[in-house]
N, C-alpha and C positions, 0 to 999 in steps of 0.2 A: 438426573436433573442437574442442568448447569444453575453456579450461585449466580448469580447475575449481579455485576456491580452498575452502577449510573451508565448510560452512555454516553461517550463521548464527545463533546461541547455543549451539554443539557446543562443550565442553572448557566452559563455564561453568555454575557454581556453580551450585543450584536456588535459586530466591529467598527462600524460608525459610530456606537453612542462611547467603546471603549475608548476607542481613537479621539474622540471631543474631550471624552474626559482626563485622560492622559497630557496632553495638550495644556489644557488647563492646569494642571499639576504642575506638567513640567514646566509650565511660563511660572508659575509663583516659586517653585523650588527647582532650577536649574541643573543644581548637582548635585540631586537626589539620583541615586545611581540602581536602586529598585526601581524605578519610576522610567530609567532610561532601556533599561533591563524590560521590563514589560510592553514597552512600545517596539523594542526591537523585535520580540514575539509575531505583533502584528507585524513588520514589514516582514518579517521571514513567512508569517504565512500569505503572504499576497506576493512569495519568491521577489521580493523587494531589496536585492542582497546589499546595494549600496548602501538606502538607506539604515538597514538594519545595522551593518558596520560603524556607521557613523552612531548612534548610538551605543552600541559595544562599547567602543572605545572610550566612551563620555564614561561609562559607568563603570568601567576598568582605572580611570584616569581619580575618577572619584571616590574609589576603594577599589587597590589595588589587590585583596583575599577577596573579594568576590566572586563567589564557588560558581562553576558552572559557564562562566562567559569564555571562557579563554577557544572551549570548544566549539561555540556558537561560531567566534570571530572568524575563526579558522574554515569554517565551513564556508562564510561568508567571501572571505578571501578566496580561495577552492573555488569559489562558482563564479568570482568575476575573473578567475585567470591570475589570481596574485599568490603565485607556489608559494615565491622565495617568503612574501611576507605571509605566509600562514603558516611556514616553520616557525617565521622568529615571532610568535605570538606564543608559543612555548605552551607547557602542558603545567596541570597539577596533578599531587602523588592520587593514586589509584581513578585517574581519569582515562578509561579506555575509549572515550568518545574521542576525546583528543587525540590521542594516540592512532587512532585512526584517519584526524583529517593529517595528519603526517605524513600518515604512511598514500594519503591522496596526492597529497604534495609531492611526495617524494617519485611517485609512479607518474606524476603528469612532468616532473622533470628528466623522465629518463634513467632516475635510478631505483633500477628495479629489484635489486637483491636489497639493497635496502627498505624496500615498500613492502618486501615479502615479510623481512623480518617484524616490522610495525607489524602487519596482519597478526602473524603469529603471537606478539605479545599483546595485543588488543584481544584473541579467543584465548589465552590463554589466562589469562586477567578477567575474562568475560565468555564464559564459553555458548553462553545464549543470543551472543552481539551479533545481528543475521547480515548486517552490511560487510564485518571483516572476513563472516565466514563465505560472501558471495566475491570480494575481492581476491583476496589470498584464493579460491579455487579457480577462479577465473586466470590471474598470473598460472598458475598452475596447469592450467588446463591447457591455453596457447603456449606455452613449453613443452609442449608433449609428456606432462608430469602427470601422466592421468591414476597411476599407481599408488603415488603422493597426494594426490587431491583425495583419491576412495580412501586411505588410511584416514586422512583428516576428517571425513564426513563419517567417518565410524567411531574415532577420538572423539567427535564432538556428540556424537549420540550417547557413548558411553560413559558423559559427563552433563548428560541430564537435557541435552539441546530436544528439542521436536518443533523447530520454526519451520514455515513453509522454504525458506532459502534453503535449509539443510537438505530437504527432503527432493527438492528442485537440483541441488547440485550431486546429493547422494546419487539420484539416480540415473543423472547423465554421466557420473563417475563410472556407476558401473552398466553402462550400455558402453561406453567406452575401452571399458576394460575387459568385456563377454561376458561378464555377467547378465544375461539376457533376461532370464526371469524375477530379480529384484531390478530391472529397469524397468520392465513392463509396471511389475507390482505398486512400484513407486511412481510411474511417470502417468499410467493415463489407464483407466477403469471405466470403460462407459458406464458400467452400473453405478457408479459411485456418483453420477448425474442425476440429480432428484428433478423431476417438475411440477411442482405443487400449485395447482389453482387456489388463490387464497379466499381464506373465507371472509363474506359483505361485513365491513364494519359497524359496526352497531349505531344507527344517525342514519345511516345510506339503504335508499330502498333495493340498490345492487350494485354489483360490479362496476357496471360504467359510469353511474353516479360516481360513486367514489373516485373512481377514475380522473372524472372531467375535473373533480374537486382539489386531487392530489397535482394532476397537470398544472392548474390555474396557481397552487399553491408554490409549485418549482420554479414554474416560470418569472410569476410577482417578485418572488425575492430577491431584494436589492444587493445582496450579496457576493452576485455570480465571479466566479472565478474564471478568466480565458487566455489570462499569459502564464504561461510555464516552464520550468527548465527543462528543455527536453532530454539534459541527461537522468533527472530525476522521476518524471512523471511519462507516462504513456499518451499522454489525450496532446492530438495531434488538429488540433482548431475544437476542438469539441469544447463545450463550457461547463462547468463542475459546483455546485451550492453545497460548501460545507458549512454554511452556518443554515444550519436547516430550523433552530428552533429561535432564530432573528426573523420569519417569517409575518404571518397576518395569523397563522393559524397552527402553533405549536402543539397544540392539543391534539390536533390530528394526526400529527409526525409523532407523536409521544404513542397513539395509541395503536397507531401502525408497527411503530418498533417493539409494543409489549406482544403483539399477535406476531411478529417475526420472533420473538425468544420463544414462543410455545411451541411453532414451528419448527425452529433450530433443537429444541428439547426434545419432540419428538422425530426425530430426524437418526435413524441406528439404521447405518449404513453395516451389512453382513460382513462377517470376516476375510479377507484376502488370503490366509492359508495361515503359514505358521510365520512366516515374514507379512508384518502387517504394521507399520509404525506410527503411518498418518492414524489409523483407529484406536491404535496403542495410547498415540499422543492427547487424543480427546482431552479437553480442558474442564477439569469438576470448577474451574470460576474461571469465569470472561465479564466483558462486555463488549456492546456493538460500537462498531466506528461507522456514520452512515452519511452516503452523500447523495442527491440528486447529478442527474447526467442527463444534457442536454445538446442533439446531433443534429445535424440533415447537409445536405449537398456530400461535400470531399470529406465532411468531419467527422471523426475514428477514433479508434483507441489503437495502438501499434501494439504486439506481442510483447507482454508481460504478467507477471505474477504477483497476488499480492501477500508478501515479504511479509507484513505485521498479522495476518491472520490464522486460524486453522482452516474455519471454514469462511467459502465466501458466497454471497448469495447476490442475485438483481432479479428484482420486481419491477416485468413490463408494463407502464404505464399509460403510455400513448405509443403506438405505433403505424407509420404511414405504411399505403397500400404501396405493392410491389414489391414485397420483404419477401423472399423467397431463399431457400437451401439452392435450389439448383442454379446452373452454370456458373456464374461469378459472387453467387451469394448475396447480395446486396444487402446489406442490413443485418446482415446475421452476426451473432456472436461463434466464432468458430476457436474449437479446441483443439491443439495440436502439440508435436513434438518440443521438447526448447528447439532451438535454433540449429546449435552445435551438433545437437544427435540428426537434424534435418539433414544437413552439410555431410555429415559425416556414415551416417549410417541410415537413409531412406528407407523409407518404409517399416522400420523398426516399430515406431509407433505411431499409430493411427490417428487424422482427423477427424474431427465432428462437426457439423455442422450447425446448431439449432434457427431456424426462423423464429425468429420473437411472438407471441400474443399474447397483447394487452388480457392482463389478469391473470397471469401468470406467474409463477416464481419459480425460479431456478437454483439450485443450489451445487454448488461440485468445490473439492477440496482448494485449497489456498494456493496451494504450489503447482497448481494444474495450469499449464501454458497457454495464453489466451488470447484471440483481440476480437475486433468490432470492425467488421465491412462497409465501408461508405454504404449510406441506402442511397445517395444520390436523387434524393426526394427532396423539394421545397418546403414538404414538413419538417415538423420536429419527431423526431424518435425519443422518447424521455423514457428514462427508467431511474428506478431508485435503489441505489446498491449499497451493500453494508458489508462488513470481515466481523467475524467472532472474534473479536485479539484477546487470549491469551493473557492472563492475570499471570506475572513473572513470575520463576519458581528460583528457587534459590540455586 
């Protein structure tokens, strides 16, 4: 049984009534530098890097030991194109976050044995940091340093790492390298693909009741998210509601996500042989991170993994007709090789197709390579998707 801690954004404020309130603060106390600090939060979560910047620096300027901003800033700089000034924002001692948008800077200027080196002092200072260990393999890997990146992704196993990025670059390490049967073991397991019809919520005479319930609830919420960095995020037009419990109707998100941990608890995927890491890794305390996903016409998710999780799960809510596995898929979520092994070694590992149906749940490991086929329908495709992340271990 997993401990289960809060999930993530429950008991916090909706982002309009924070953002009023801050606002307000900030007009009576100007160069209060917590205050500038917390609103920068929200513009970084609505990827607002200007704005958040401009607050950084207010709350830098107005306590310059103010733990934690210096890497924010930096990140901020990094995403509007500003290398030079997200070196000279400088680091503090044992900040590997920092250290890391460094070594971003430094790899978006060109210098790339420098970038390499930040990587390695950021896992090496943090050897659970899944960003430095997907950088540093990535330089590694377009070097033809494939030898070098499978050393590193077993250095970092052997120092307590089991993040989905490890397990994601481990294995393209070693298809890379002929190790063929820990790429398979690691990269793609159909069985390891649950689909769990979930059970009627307690209030709902059925499935599609709750259904229409959970739709209308995705939808209403004034929250929606639909601009993003495409080098950060996957959702390519599609619109995404992380403030799920700023809604009309939190009670029902709440009691949706307790029936997804009993689910996730009984969820004992069999063993993979004697090399088995993702199962190895199982986390005795997590909690959920959960957001609604809202699609139709061109709007998708592009191939990627999700980084903060073990396991990750989507529960289909609404789905338009014409959702079909065969010929171009429309609609479907399809599982496949990473990229690199695509390019480089075909047919090594297998795709999958699934067609979505509403009252459905899906489950398959974190690091499993993924996206979402236009349905190309005037409807919505809505579904509701969560990651077990991983309570840090030392």
């Amino acid at each position: 049984m997993t401990r289960w801690g809060p999930t993530v954004g429950d008991e916090v404020a909706a982002p309009g009534v924070a953002g009023s309130l801050l606002e307000r603060a900030i007009a009576a106390s100007p160069l209060n530098p917590v205050l500038r600090l917390k609103r920068a939060g929200l513009s970084l979560d609505r990827f607002d890097f200007a704005a958040a910047a401009s607050d950084l620096e207010a709350a830098l300027r107005a306590d310059p030991a103010l733990r934690g901003v210096r890497q924010q800033l930096a990140r901020c700089r990094n995403a509007l194109g500003q290398h030079e000034a997200a070196l000279a924002v400088g680091t503090e001692p044992g900040d590997a976050h920092a250290v890391y948008q460094h070594g971003l800077a430094l790899e978006a200027l060109g210098r790339e044995g420098d970038a390499e080196r930040a990587y390695r002092a950021v896992l090496e200072q943090d050897p659970l940091h899944r960003h430095g260990c997907r950088k540093l393999c990535r330089l590694l890997r377009r070097a033809g340093r494939n030898v070098e990146m499978l050393a590193v992704c077993e250095r970092l196993a052997a120092r307590g790492a089991a993040h989905a990025q490890l397990f994601y670059d481990w294995g393209t390490a070693a298809a890379l390298t002929g190790d063929i049967g820990r790429a398979r073991a690691l990269l793609f397991d159909r069985a390891r693909i649950a689909e769990i019809a979930l059970p009627v919520p307690d209030g709902f005479a059925d499935i599609a009741a709750f259904n229409a319930a959970l739709a209308e609830e995705i939808l209403g919420n004034p929250h929606r998210l639909s601009e993003f960095d495409p080098k950060e995020e996957a959702n390519r037009g599609s619109s995404r509601v992380e403030a799920l419990f700023a809604g009309r109707r939190p009670d029902m998100v709440r009691a949706l996500l307790q029936s997804l941990q009993r689910l996730v608890d009984d969820h004992a995927p069999s063993p993979a042989g004697s090399f088995d890491p993702w199962r190895n890794g199982r986390p005795a305390a997590a909690r959920l991170k959960a957001w609604g996903l809202i699609q139709r016409r061109s709007e998708h998710e592009e191939w990627h993994i999700h980084r903060g999780g073990w396991l990750s799960g989507v529960y289909y809510v609404r789905v338009p007709r014409g959702i079909s596995a065969e010929g171009e898929g429309p609609g479907c979520i399809e599982f496949g090789p990473p990229r690199p092994i695509a390019r480089a070694r075909p047919g090594l590992i297998p795709s999958w197709r699934y067609a979505p149906q509403e009252g459905m749940l899906l489950l398959a490991p974190s690091h499993y390579s993924h996206r979402t086929i236009p349905s190309g329908a005037d409807d919505y495709r809505i579904s509701f998707a969560f990651d077990v992340v991983p309570d840090a271990q030392p």
